[in-house]
Residue frames as a rotation matrix with the C-alpha (Angstrom) as fourth column:
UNK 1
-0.520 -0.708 0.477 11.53
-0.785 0.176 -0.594 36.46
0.336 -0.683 -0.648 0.51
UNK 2
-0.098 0.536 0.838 8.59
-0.582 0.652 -0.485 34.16
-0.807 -0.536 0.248 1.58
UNK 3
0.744 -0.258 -0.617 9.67
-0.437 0.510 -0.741 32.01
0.506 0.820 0.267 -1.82
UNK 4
-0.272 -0.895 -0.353 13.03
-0.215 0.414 -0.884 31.27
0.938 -0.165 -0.306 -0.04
UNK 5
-0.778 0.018 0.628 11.51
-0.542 0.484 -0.687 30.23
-0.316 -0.875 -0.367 3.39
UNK 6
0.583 0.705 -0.402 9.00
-0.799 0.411 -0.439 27.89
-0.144 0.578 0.804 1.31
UNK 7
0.361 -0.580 -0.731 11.88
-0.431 0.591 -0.682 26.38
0.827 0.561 -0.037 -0.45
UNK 8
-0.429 -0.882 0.196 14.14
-0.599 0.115 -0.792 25.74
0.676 -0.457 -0.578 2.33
UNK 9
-0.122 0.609 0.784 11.34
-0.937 0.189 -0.293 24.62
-0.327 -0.770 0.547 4.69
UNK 10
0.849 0.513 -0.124 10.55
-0.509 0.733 -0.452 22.19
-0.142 0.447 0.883 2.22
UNK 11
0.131 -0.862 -0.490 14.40
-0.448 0.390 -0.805 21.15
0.885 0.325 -0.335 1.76
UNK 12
-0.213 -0.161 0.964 14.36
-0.964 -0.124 -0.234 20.59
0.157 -0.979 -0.129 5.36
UNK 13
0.141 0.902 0.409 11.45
-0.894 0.294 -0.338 18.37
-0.425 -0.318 0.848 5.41
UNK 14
0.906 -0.178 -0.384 13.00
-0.191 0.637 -0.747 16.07
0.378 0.750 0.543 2.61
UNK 15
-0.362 -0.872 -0.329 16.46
-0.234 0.427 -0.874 15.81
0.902 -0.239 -0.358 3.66
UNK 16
-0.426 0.033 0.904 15.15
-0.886 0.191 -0.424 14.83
-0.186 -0.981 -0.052 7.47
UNK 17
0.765 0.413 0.494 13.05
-0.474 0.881 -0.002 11.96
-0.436 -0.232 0.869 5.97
UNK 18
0.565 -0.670 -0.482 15.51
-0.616 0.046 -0.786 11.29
0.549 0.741 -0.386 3.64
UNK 19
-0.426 -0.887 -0.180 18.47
-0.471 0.387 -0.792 10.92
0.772 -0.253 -0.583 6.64
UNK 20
-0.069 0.354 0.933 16.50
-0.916 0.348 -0.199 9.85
-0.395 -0.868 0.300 9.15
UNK 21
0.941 0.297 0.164 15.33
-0.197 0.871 -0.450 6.58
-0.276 0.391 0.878 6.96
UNK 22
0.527 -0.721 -0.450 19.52
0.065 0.563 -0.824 6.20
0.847 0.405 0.344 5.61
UNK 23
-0.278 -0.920 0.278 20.85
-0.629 -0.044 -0.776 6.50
0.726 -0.390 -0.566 9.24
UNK 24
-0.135 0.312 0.940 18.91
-0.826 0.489 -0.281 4.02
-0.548 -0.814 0.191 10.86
UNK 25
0.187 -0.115 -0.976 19.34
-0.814 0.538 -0.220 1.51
0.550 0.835 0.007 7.30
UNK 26
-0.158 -0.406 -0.900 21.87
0.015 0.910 -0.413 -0.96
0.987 -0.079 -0.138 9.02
UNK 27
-0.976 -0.005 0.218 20.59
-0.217 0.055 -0.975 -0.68
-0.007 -0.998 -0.055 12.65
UNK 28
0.098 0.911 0.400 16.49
-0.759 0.328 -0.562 -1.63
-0.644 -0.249 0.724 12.34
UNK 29
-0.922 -0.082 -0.380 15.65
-0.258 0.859 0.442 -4.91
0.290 0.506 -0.813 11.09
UNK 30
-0.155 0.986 -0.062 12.33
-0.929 -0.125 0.348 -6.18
0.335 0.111 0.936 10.65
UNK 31
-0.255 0.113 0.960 10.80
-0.456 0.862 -0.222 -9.26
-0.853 -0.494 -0.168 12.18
UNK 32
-0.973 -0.230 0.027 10.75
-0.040 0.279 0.960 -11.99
-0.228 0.932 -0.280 9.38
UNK 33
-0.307 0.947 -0.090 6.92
0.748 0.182 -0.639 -11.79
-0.589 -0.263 -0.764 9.59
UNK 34
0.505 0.186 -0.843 7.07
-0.106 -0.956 -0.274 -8.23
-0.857 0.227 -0.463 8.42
UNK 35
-0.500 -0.816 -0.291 9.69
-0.323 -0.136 0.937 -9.10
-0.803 0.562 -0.195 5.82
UNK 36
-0.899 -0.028 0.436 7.65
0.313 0.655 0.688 -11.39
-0.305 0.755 -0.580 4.01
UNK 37
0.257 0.938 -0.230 4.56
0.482 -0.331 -0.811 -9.63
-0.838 0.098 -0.537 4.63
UNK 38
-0.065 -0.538 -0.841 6.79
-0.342 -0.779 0.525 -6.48
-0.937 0.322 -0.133 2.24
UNK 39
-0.730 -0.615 0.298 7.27
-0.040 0.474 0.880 -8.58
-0.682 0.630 -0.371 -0.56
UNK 40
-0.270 0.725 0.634 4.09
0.921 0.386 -0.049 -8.75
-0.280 0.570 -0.772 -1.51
UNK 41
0.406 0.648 -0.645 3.53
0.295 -0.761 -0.578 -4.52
-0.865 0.044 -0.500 -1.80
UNK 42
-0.692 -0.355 -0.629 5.36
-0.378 -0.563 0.735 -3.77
-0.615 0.746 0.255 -5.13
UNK 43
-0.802 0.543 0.249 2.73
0.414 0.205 0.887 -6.24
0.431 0.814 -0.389 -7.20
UNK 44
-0.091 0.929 -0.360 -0.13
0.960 -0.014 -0.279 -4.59
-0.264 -0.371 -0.890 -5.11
UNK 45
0.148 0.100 -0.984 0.68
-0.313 -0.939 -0.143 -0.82
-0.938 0.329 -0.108 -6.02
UNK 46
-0.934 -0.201 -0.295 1.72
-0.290 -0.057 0.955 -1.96
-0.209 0.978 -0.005 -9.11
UNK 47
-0.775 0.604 0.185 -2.13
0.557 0.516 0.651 -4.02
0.298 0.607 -0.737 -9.67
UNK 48
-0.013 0.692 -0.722 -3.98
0.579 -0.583 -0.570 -0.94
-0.815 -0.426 -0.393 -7.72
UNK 49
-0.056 0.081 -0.995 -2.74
-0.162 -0.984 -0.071 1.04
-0.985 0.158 0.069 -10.19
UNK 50
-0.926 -0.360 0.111 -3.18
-0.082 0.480 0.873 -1.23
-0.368 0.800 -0.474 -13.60
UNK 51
-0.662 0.674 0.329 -6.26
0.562 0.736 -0.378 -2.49
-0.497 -0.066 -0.865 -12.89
UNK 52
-0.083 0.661 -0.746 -8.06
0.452 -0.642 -0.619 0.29
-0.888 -0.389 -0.245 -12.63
UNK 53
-0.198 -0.316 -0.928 -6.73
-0.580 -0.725 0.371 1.94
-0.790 0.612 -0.040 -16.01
UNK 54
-0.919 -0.394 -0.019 -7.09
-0.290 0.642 0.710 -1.20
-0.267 0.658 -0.704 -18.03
UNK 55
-0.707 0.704 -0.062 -10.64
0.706 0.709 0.005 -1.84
0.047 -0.040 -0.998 -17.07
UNK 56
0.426 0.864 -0.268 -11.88
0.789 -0.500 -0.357 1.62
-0.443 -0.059 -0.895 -17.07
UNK 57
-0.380 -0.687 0.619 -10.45
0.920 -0.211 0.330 3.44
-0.096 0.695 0.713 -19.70
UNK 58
-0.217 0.875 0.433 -13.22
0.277 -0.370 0.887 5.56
0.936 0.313 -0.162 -20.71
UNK 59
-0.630 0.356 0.691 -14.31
-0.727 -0.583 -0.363 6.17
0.274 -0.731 0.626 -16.56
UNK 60
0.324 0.880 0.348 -16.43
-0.928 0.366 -0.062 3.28
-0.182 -0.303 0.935 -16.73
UNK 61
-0.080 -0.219 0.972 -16.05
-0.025 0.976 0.218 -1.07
-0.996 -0.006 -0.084 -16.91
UNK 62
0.714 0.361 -0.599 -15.70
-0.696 0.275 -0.663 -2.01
-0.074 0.891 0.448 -20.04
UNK 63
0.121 -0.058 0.991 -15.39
-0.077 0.995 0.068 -5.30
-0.990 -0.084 0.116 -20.92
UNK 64
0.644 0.356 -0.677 -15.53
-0.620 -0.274 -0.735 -5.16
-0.447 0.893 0.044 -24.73
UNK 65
0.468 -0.536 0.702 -13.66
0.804 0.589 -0.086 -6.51
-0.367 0.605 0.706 -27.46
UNK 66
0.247 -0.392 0.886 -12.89
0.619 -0.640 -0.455 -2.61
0.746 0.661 0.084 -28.25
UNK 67
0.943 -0.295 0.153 -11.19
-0.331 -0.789 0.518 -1.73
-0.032 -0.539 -0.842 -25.10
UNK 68
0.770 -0.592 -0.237 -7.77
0.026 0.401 -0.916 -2.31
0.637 0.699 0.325 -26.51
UNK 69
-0.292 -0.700 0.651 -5.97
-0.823 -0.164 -0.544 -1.28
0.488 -0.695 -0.529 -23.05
UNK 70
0.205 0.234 0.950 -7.76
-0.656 0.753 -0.044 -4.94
-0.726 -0.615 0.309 -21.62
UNK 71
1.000 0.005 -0.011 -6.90
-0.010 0.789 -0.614 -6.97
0.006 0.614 0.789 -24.75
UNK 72
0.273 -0.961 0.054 -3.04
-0.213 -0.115 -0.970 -5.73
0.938 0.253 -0.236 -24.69
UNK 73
0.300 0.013 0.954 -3.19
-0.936 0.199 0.292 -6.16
-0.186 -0.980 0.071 -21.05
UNK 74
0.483 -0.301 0.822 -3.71
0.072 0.949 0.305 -10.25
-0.873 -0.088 0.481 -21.42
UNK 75
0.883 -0.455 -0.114 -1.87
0.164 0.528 -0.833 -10.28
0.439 0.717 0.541 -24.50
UNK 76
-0.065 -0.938 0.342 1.24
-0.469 -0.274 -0.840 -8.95
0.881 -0.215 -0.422 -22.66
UNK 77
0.517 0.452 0.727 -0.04
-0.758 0.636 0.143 -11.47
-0.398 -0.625 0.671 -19.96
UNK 78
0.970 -0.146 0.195 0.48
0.203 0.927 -0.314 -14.63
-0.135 0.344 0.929 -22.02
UNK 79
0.708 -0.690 0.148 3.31
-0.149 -0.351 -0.925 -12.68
0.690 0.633 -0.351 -23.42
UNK 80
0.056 -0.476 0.878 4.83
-0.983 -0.179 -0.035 -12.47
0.173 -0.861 -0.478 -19.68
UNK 81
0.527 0.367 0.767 3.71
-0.630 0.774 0.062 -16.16
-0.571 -0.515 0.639 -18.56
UNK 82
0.984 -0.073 -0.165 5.34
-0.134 0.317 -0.939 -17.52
0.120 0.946 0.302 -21.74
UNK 83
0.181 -0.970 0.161 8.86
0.337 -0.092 -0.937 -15.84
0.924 0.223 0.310 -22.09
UNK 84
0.526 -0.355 -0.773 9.67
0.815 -0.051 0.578 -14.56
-0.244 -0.933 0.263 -18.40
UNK 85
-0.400 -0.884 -0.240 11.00
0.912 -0.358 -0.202 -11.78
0.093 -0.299 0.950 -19.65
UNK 86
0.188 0.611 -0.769 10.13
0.548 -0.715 -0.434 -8.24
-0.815 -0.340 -0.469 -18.97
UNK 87
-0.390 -0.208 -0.897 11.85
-0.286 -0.899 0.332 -6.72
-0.876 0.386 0.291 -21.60
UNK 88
-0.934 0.241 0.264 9.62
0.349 0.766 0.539 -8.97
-0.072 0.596 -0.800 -24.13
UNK 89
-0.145 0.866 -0.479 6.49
0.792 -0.188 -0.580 -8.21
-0.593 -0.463 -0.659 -22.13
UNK 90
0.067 0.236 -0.969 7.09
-0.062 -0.969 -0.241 -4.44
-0.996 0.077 -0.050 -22.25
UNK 91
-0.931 -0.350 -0.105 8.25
-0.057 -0.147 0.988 -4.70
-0.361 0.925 0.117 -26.40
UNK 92
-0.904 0.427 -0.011 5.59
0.216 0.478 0.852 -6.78
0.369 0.768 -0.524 -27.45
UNK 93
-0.270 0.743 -0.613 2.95
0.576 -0.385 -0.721 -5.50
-0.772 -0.547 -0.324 -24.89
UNK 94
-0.244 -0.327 -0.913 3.71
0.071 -0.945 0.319 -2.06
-0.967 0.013 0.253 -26.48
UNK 95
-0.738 0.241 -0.630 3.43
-0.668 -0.130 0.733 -2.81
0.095 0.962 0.257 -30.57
UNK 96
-0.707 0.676 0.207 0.20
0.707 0.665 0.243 -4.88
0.027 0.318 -0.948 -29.85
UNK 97
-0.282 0.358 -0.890 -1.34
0.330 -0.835 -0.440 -1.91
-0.901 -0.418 0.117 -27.85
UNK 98
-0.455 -0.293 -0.841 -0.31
-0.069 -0.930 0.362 0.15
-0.888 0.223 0.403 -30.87
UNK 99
-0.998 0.063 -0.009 -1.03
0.026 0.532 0.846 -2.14
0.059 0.844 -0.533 -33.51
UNK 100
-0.294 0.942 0.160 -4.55
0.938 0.252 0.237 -2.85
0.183 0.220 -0.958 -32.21
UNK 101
0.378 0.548 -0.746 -5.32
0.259 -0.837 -0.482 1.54
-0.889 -0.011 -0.458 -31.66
UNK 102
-0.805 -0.144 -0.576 -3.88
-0.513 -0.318 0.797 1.90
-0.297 0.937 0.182 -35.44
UNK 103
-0.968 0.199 0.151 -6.75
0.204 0.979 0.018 -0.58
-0.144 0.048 -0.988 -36.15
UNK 104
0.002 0.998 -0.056 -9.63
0.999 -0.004 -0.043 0.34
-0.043 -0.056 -0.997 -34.75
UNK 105
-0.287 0.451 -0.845 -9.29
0.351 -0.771 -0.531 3.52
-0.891 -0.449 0.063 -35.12
């Protein structure tokens, strides 16, 4: 029985943020300060959470020429800066990645 007041508690807890954040949608508006500030958190969680993985693979910095998750990185860089597209990026990102851990390994 203390499995089904867990659950439910926890349904609670989710559907209140849940409606609380879609019934106040079209009534709060942000000052335009705040708007533009917003824009700028999807590339920041997105480069908190790259960085880190690209540049410490292993747990530690590595710079190398054989950390192959910082060479596919800028190659899907240039790859991005180039063609604008994303679904490029991610392709060609993806068979360099692969191409250079069939390689070296």
């Amino acid at each position: 029985m203390n499995e089904f007041y867990l659950i439910f508690g926890m349904f609670v807890v989710t559907f209140a943020i849940r409606f609380v954040m879609f019934a106040f949608a079209g009534k709060l508006s942000f000052p335009n300060w705040m708007e533009k500030a917003l824009k700028f958190v999807p590339p920041a969680v997105l480069t908190a959470i790259i960085v880190p993985s690209v540049t410490m693979p292993q747990g530690s910095l590595d710079f190398s020429l054989t950390n192959v998750y910082l060479i596919a990185a800028l190659f899907s860089l240039a790859v991005a800066l180039v063609s604008k597209s994303l679904l490029k990026t991610i392709g060609l990102g993806m068979l360099f990645f692969l191409f250079l851990k069939w390689m070296l390994m």
